[in-house]
DOPAVEX-22820 format. One record per residue: z, y, x of N, C-alpha, C, CB in turn; residue in three letters. Coordinates in steps of 0.001 Angstrom, whole numbers, plus 500000, padded with zeros to 6 digits. Glycine has a CB too. Layout:
% residues N
ZYXZYXZYXZYXALA...
% end
This chain:
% residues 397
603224822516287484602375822479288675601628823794288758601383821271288640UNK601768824803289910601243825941290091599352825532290028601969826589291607UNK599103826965289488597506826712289304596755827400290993596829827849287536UNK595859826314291277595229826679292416593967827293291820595019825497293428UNK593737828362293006592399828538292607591218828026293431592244829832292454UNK590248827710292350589366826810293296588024827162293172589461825304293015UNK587661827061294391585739827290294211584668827105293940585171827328294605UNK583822827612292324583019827045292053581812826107292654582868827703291613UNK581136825063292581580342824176293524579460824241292712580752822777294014UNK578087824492292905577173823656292401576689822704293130576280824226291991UNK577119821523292099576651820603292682575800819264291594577883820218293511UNK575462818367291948574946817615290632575780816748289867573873816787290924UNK577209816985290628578040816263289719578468817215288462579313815720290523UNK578888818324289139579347819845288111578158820107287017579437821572289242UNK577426820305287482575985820778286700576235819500285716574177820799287791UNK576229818292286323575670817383284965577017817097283850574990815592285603UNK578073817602284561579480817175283727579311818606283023581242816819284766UNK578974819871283216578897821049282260578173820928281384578575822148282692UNK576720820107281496575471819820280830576194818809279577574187819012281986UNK576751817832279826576993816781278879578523817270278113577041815183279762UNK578981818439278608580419819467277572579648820139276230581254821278278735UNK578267820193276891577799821065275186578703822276274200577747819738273961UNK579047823114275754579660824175275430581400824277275264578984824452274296UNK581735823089276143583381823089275984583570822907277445584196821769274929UNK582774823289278259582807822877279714583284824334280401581167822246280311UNK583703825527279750583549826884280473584977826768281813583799828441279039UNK585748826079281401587204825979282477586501825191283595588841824958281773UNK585396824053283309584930823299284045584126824290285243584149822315283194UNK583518825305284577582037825643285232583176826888285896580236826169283946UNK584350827482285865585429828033286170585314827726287326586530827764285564UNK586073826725287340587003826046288300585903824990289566588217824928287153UNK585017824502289116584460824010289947585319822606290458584211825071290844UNK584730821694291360585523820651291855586148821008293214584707819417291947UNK587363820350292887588312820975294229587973820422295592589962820609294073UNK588022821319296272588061820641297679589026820996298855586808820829298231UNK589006820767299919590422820413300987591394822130300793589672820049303315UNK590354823116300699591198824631300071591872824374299079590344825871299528UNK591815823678298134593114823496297113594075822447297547592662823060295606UNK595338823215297221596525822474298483596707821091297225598661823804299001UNK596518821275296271596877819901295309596091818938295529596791820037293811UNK594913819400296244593770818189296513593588817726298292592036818910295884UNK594053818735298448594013818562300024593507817223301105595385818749300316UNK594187816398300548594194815131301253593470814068300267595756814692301647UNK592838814641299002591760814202298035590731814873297511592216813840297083UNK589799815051299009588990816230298034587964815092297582588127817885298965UNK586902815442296688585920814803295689584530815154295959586217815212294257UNK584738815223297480583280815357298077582550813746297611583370815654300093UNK582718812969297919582174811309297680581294811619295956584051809774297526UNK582186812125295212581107812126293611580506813733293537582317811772291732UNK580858814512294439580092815614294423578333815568294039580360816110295773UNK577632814848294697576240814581294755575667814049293946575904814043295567UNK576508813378293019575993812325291654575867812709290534576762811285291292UNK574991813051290068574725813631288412575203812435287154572737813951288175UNK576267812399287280576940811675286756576611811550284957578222812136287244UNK576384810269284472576009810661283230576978809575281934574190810486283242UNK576930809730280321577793809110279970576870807298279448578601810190278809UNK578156806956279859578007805275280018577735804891278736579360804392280569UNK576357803733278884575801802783277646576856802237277068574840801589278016UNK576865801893275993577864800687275533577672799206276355577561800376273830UNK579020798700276342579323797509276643578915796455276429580048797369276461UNK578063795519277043577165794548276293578879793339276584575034794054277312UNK578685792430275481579516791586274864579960790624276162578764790839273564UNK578823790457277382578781789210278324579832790097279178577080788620279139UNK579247791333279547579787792201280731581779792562280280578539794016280755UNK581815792498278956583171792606278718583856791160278901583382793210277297UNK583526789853278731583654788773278845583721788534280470582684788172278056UNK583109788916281386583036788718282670584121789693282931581648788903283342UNK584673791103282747585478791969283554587279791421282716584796793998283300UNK587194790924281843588231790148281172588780788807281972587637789734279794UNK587506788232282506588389786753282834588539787373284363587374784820282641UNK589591786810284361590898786627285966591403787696285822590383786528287824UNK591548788929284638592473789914284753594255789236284225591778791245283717UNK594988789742285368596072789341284653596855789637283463596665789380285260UNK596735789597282427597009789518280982597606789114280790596511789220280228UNK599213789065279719600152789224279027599455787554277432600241791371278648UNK599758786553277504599523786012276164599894786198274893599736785140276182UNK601069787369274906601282788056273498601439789535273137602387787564273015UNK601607790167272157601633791603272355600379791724271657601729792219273895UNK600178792982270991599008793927270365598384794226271637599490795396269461UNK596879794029271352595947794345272394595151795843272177594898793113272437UNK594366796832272451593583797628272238592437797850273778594498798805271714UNK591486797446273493590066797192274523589543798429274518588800796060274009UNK588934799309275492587862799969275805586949799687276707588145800893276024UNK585585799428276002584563799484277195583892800655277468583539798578277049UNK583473801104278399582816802305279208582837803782277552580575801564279982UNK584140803986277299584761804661276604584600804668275279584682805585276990UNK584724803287275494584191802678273392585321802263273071582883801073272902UNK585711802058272014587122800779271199586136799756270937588165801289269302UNK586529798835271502585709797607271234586588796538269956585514796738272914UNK586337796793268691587097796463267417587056795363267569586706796834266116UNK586434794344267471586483793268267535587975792141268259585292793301268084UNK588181793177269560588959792696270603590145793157270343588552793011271878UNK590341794367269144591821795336269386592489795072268186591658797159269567UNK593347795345268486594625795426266897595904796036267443595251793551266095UNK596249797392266950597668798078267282599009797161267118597861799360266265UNK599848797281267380601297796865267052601576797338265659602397797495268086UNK602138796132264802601894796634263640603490797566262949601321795237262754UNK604072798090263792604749799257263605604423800644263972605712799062264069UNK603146800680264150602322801709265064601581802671263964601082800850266161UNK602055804183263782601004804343263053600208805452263703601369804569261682UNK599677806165263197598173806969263670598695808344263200596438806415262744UNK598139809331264230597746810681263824599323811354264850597637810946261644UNK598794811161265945599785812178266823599815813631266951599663811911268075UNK600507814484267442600336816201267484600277816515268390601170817095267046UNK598915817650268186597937817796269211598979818194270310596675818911268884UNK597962818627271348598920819231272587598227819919273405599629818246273477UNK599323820392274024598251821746274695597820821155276006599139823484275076UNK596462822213276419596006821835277545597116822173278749594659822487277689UNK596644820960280050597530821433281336596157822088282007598469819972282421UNK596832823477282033596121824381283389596237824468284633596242825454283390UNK595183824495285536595198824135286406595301822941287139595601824623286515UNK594795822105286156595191820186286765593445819957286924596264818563285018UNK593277820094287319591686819479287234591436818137286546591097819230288714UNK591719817038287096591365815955285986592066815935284831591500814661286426UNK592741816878284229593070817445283020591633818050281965594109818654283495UNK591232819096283035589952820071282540588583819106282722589789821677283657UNK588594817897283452587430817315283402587629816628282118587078816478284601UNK589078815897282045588734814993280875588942815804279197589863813563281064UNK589542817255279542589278817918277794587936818801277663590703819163277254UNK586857818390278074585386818909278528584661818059278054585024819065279990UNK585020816452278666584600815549278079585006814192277402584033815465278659UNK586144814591276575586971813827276481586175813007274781588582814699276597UNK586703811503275228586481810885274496587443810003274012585632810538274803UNK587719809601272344588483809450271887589519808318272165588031809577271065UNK590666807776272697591184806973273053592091806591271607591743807349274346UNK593601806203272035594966805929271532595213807016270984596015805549272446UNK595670806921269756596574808020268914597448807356267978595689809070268032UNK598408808011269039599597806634268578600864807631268279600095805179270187UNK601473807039266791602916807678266375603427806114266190603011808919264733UNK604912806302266700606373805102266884607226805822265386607712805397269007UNK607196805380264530608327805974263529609755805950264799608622804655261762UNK610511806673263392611835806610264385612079805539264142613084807481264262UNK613129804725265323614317803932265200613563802369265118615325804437263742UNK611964802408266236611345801515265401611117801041266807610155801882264219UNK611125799682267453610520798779268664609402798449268548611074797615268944UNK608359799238269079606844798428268670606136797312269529605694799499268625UNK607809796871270115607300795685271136605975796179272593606426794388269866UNK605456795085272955604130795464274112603099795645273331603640794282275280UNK602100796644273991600903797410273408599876796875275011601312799602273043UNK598804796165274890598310796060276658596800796786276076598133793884277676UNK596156797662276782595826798312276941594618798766278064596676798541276794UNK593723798080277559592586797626278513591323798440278945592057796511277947UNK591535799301279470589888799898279871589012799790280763589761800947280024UNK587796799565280662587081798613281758585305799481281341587311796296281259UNK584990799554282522583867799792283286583100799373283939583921800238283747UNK581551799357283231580125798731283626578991799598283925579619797893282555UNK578612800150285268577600800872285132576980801267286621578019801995284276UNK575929802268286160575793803055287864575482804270287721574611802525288954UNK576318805041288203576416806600288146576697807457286679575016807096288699UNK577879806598285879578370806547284653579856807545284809578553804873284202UNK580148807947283670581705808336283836581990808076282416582138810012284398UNK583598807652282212583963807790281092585310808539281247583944806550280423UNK585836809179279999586998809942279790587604810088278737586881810935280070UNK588543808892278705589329808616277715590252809155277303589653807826277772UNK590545809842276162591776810672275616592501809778275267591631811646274502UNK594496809971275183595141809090274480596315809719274270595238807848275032UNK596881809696272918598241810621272612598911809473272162598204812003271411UNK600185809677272496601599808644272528602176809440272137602311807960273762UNK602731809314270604604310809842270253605103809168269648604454810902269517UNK606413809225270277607839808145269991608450809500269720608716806922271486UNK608811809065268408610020809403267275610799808943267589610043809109265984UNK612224810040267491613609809727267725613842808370267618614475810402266864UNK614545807786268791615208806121268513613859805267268874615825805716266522UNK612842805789269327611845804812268835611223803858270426610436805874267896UNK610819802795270525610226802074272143608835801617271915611169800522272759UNK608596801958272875607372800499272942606841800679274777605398800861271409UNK606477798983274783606063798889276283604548798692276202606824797598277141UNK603953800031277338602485800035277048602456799063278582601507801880276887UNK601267798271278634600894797907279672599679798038279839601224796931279885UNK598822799382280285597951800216281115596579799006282056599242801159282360UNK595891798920281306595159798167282585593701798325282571595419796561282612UNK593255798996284190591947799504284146591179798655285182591904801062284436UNK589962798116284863589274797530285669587371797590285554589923796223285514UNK586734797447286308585532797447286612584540797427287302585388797768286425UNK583556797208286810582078796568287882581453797817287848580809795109287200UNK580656798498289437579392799239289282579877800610290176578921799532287492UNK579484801713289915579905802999290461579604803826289497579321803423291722UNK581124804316289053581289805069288191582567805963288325581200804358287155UNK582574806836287857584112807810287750584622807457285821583592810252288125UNK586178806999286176587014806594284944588001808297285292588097804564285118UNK587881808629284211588961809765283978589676809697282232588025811448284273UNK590911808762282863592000808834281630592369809616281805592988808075281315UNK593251810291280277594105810700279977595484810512279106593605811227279854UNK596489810492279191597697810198278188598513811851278028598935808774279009UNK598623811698277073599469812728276382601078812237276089598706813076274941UNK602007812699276272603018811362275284603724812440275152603933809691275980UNK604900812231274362606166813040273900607188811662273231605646814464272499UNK607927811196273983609193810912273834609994811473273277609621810788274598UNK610572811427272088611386812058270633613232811538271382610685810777268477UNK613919812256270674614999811585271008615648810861270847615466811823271081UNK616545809956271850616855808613272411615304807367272334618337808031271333UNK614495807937272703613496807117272687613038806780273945612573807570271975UNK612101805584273888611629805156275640610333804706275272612611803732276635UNK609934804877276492608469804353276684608693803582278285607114805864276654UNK608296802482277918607883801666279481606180801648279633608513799699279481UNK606019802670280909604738802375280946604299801647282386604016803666280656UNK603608800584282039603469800084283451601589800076283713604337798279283564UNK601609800452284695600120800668285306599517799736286166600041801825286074UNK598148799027285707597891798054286868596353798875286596598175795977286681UNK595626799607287837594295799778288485594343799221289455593820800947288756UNK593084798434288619591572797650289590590448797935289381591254796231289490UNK590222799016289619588813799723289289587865798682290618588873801960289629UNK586731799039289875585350798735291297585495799394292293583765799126291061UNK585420798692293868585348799110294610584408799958295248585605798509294880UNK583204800165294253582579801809294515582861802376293148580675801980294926UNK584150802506292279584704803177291455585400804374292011585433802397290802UNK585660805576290831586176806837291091587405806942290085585050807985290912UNK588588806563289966589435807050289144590625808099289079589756806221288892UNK590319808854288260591096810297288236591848810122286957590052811780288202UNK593353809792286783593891809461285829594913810613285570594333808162285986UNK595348811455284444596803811985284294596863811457283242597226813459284310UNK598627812168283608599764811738282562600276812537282588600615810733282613UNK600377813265281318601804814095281290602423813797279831601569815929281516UNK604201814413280134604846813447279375606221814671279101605164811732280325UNK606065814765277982607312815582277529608675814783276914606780816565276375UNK609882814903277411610712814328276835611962814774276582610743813464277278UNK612870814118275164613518814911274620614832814521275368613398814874273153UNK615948814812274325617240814513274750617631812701274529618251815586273815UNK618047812648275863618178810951275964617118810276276206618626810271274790UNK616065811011276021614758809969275723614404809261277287613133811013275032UNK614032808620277339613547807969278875611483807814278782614560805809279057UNK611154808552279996609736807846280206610229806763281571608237809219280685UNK609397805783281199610044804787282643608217803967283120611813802946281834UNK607849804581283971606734804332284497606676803584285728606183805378284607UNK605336802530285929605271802363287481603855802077287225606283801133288374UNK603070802178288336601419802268288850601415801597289955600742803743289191UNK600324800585290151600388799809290661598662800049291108601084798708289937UNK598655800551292145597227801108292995596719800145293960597481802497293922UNK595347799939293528594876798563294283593319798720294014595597796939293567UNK592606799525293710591599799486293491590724800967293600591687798840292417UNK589493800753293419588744802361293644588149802491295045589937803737293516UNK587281802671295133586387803674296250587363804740296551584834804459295598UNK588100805765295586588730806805295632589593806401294173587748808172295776UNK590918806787294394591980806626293354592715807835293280592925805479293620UNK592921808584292034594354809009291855594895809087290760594612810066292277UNK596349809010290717597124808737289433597708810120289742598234807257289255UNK597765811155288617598538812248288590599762812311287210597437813436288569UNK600941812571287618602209812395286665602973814051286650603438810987287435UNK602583814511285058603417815886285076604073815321284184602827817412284769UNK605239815718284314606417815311283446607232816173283029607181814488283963UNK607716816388282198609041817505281777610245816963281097608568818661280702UNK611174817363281625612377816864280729613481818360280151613413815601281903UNK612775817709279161613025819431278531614235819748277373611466819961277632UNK615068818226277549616304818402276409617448817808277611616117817197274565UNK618578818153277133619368817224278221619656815839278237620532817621278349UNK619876815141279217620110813830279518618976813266279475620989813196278770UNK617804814163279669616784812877279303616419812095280627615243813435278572UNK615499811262280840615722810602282263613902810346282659616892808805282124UNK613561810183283341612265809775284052611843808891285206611849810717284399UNK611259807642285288611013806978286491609622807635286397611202805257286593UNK609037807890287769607373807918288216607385806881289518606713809761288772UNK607579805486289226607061804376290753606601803759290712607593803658291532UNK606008803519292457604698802930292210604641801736293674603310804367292170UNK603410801395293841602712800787294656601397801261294775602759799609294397UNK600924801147296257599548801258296775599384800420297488599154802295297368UNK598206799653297055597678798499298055596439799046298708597290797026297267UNK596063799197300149594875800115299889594484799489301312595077802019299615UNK593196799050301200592049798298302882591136799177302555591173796283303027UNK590168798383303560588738798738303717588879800620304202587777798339301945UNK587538801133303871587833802614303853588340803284302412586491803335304299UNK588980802721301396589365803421300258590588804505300437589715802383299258UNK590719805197299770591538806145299189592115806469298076591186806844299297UNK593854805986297930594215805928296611595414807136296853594692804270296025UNK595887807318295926596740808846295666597386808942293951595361810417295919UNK598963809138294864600031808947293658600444810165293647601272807897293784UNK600196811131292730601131812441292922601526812777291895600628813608293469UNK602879813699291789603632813637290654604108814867290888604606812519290440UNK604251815866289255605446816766289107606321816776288245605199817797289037UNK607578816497288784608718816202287807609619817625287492609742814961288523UNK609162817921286173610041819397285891611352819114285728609645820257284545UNK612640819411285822613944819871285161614123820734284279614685820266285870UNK613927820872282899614211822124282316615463822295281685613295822421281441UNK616023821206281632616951821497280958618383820826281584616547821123279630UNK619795820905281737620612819888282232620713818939281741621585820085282387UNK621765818026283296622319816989282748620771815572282696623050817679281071UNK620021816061283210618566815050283404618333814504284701617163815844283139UNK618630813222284823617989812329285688616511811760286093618501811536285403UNK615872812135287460614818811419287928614626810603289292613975812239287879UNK613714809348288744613724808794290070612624808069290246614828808020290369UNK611768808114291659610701807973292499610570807193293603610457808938292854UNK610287806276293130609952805512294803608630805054294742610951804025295287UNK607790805021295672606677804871295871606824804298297264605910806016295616UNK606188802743297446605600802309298499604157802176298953606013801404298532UNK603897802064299899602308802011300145601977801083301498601676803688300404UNK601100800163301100600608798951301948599368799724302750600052797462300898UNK598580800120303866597330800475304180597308799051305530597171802427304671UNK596127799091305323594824797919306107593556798556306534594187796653304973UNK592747798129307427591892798537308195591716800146308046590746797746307952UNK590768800660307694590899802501307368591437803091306042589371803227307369UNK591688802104305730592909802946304161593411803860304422594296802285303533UNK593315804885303717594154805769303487594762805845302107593600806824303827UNK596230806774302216597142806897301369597494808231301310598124806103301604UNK597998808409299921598831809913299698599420809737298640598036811300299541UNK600644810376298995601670810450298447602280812415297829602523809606299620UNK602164813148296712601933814092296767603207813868295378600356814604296879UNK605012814417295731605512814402294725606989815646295004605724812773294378UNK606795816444294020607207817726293559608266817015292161605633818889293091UNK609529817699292914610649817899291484610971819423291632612398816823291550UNK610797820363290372611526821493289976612433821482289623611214822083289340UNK613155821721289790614741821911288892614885823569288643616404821279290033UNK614876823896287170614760825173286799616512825813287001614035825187285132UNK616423827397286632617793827347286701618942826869286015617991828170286764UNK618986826634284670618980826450283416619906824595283493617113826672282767UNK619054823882284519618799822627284922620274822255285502617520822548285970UNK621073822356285078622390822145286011622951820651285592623697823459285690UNK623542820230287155623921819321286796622250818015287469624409819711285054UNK621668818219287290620143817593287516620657816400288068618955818439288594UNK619925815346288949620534813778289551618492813651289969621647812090287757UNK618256814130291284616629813547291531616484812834292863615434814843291579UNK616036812059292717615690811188293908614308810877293953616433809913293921UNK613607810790295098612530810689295419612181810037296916612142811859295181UNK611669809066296975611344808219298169610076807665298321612156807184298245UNK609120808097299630608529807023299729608195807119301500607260806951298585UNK607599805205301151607651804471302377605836803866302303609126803086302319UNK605869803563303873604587803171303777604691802347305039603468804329303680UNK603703801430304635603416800435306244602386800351306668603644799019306346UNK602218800738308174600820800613308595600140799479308825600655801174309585UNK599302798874308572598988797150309159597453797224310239598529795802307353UNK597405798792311063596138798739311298595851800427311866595326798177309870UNK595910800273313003595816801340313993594863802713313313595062800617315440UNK593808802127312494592910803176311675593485803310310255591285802683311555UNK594833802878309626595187803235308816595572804831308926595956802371308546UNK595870805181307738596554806662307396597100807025306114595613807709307569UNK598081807554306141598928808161305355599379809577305070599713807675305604UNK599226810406303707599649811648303985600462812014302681598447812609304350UNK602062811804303359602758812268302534603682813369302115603070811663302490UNK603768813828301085604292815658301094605232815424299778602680817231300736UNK606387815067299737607597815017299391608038816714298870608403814350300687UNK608225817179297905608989818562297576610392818657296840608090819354296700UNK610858819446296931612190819836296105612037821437296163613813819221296882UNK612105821918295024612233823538294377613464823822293533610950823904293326UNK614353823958293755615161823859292990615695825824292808616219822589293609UNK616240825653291756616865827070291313618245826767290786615960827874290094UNK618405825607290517620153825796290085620977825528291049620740824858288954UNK622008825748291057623285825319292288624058824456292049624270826274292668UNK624098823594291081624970822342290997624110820896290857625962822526289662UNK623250820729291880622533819883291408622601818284292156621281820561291437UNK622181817675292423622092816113293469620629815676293572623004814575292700UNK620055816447294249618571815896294730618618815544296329617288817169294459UNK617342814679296585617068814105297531615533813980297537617809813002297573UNK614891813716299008613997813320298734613760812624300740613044814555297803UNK613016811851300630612462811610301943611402810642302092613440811233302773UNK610429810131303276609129809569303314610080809071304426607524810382303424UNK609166807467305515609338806868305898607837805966306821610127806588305002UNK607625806072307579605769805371308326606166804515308733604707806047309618UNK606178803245308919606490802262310134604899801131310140608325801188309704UNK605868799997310806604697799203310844605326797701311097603609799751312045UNK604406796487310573605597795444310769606899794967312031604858794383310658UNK607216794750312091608344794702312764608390793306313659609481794860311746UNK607916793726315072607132792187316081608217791514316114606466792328317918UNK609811791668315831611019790938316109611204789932314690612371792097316404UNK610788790524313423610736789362312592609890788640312576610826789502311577UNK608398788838312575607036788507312553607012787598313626606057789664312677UNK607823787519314999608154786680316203608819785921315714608755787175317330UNK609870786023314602611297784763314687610306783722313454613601785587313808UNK609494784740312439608956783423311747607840783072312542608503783564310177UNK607196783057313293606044782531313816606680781433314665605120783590314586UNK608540781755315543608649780840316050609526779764315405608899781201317087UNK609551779494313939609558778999313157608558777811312520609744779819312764UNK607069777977313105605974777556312454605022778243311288606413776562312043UNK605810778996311336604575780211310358603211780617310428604892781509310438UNK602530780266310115600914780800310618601220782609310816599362780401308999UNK600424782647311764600781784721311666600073785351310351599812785871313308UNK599433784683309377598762785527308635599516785417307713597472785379308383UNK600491784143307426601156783733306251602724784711306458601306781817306227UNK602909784918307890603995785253308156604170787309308369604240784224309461UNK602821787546308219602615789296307810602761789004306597601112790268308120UNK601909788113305645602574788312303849603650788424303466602444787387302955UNK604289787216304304605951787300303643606497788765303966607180786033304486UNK606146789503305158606792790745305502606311791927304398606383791131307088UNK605057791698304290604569792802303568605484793258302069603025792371303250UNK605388791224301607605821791261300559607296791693299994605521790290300347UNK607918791802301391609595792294301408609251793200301364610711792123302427UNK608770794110301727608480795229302040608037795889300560607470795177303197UNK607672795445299857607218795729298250608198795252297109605794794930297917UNK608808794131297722609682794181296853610546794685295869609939794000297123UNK611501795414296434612346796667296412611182797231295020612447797774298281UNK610684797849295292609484798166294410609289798220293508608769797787294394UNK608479796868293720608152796010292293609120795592291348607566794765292557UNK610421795623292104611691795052291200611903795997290237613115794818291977UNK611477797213290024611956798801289409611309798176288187611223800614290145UNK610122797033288025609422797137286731610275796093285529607703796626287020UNK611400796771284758612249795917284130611822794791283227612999796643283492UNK610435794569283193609903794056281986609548792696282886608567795028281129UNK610567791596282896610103790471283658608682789528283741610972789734283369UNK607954789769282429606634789269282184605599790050283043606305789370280678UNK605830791195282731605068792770283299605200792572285095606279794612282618UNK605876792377285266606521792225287037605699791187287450608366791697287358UNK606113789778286973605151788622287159603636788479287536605186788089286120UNK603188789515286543601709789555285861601168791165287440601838790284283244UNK602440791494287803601440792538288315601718791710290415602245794886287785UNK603402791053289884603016790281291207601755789395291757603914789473291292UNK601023788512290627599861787810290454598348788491291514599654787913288701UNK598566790172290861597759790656290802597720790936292081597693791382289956UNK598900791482293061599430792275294357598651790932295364601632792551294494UNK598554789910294643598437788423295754597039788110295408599630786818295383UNK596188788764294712595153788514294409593894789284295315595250788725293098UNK
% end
C-alpha cells in the first residue's frame, strides 16, 4: 500500500494519543490523523474522534464483562482468550492446547495509519506459534469495551508453522464511546491455513480501526471473512502478501450498516510471487443514512505470473439517504495473469418484493427474505458451518 502523505493536526485526539506514547509516538506526531486529502482515507476521514482527548481505559469491572458477554453469539467449544478494555482477563482465557508462545517480531507497515496508531500504543494481545503439522482446532477470541472517551490497542502475532491450522474466531464488542484499534500480525508457514472469521459489534458511539496484515508462504492459505455491523465509524483494513508460490488468500466480507454509521472494508492484496490465487467478495446492506466503503487493491508484481484474482463487490440500497463508495483496483505488471474485478449498486427489486407480498408476506418480512438472498452468496464463503450459523444469528439480530 503506497504511503500517503498526510497533515499534521493538532488536535486533542493527536496531542493526547502522543502524550500517552511516552516517546514512541514520533511517526504519530509525523503523520498526524488523516483526512479526506489522503486518498486511502478519503471516504473515512476521522474528523468524528478528532476532538476527543482520548485516554487509556480502566480495567474491566467483573459485572460489565458479564453484561457485554451475554447474547454474544459464541461457539460452546474451542479455547477461549478474553480481553477487556485491553486487559487478558485470566480467569476467562485458556489457549488451544497445541498453541505455543513467543512469535517473530515483525516489521512495522508504513504508511497505514491504524498501523502507527496501534505500534505507539500498542498493548499486549495474542502471541501465538502453531508447531508444524499441528491443528489447533478453534481459538474464539473476544475483545470487548467499557468506557467514555477510552481507547484500547491491542497487539496480536499469529504464526503457523509449515503444515500447521487453526480457526480463529475474532469477536469485538462494546458499551460506551471509545476507539478499539486491533492489530494482527500473522505469517502462514508452508502448506498452512488460518481461517479467520470476523464478527464486529462494537458500540454504537464506538470507533474501530482494525488491521491485518498477513504474510504467506508457499501453499499456505489465509482464508478470512468480516462481518461489519457495528460502530459509530468502522474500518477493517487487510494487507496481505503472498510471497511464495501457490499460496492463496480470501479477504470477504459483509456490511450491515443503518442509522448514520459508517463502516469500511479495505484491502491490499500483494502478488509477489507466481502461481497465487485471490479472492474477494464483499457485500454491503445500507439503511436509513448508512454509509459504506468498499476500498480493495490487488498488485500483481512482475515476477507474479500466472496470478488467478478476483474481486467483487455488491451493495443494496434500502433507503434513498443511503450511500456507498466503492473503488475496486487492479495494478498489475505481469502479462500472463487472470484478474478481475467489479462493484455492483442496486436496490430491492419491486417485481420480487410484489410476487411475495402477493403471496401473503408482510412487506417487512418479505424485504428480509430479499435482503437475506442477497447475503447469502456471502455468508456461504465462511466454510466453518458452526462459524456461519453463529454469525447468521448475529446478521438477524
Amino acid at each position: 500500500m503506497s504511503v500517503q502523505p498526510i497533515v499534521a493536526q493538532e488536535t486533542q485526539a493527536l496531542e493526547a494519543f502522543i502524550q500517552r506514547a511516552s516517546g514512541h509516538g514520533t511517526a504519530l506526531a509525523e503523520t498526524g490523523l488523516p483526512t479526506r486529502r489522503v486518498e486511502a482515507w478519503r471516504y473515512t476521514p476521522l474528523r468524528t474522534i478528532a476532538e476527543t482527548a482520548w485516554q487509556q481505559a480502566a480495567p474491566l469491572a467483573s459485572e460489565s464483562v458479564a453484561a457485554l458477554l451475554d447474547g454474544l453469539p459464541l461457539p460452546e467449544s474451542g479455547a477461549r482468550m478474553v480481553y477487556g478494555n485491553g486487559r487478558l482477563l485470566d480467569g476467562l482465557s485458556a489457549l488451544p492446547e497445541a498453541a505455543g508462545q513467543g512469535s517473530d517480531p515483525v516489521s512495522p507497515l508504513r504508511g497505514v495509519f491504524s498501523a502507527t496508531l496501534n505500534m505507539a500504543l500498542g498493548e499486549k494481545g495474542l502471541d501465538l506459534r502453531i508447531p508444524a503439522g499441528t491443528d489447533a482446532g478453534l481459538l474464539t477470541l473476544i475483545s470487548l469495551c467499557d468506557g467514555a472517551d477510552v481507547s484500547t490497542h491491542l497487539q496480536h502475532r499469529i504464526v503457523l508453522e509449515d503444515g500447521a491450522s487453526l480457526t480463529l474466531y475474532d469477536v469485538n464488542a462494546g458499551e460506551g464511546r471509545y476507539v478499539a484499534n486491533p492489530r494482527f500480525d500473522i505469517v502462514v508457514g508452508k502448506g498452512a491455513a488460518l481461517r479467520h472469521i470476523k464478527l464486529q459489534r462494537e458500540s454504537l458511539s464506538g470507533t474501530h480501526l482494525a488491521i491485518v496484515s498477513a504474510d504467506v508462504s508457499e501453499k499456505g492459505e489465509y482464508d478470512s471473512f468480516t462481518l461489519n455491523q457495528g460502530g459509530s465509524l468502522a474500518r477493517h483494513e487487510a494487507v496481505v502478501t503472498l510471497n511464495a508460490p501457490h499460496a492463496m488468500v480470501h479477504v470477504n466480507g459483509v456490511q450491515i450498516v443503518n442509522g448514520q454509521r459508517l463502516n469500511d472494508l479495505t484491502s491490499m492484496i500483494h502478488h509477489a510471487a507466481p502461481d497465487g490465487s485471490s479472492r474477494q467478495t464483499v457485500k454491503t446492506v445500507l439503511s436509513d443514512a448508512g454509509q459504506g466503503v468498499f476500498q480493495g487493491k490487488i498488485l500483481v508484481d512482475r515476477v507474479a505470473q500466472k496470478t488467478d484474482g478476483y474481486q467483487m463487490n455488491q451493495a443494496l440500497l434500502l433507503s434513498e439517504k443511503a450511500q456507498i463508495n466503492s473503488k475496486p483496483e487492479l495494478e498489475i505488471y505481469a502479462d500472463d495473469v487472470k484478474c478481475s474485478h467489479g462493484a455492483t449498486v442496486g436496490a430491492l427489486d419491486d417485481e420480487q418484493l410484489f410476487y411475495l407480498r402477493s403471496r401473503g408476506v408482510p412487506e417487512a418480512q418479505a424485504r428480509d427474505i430479499l435482503v437475506r438472498a442477497f447475503l447469502i452468496d456471502a455468508l456461504d464463503l465462511v466454510a466453518d458451518e458452526t462459524l456461519r450459523d453463529l454469525l447468521g444469528r448475529s446478521m438477524e439480530s
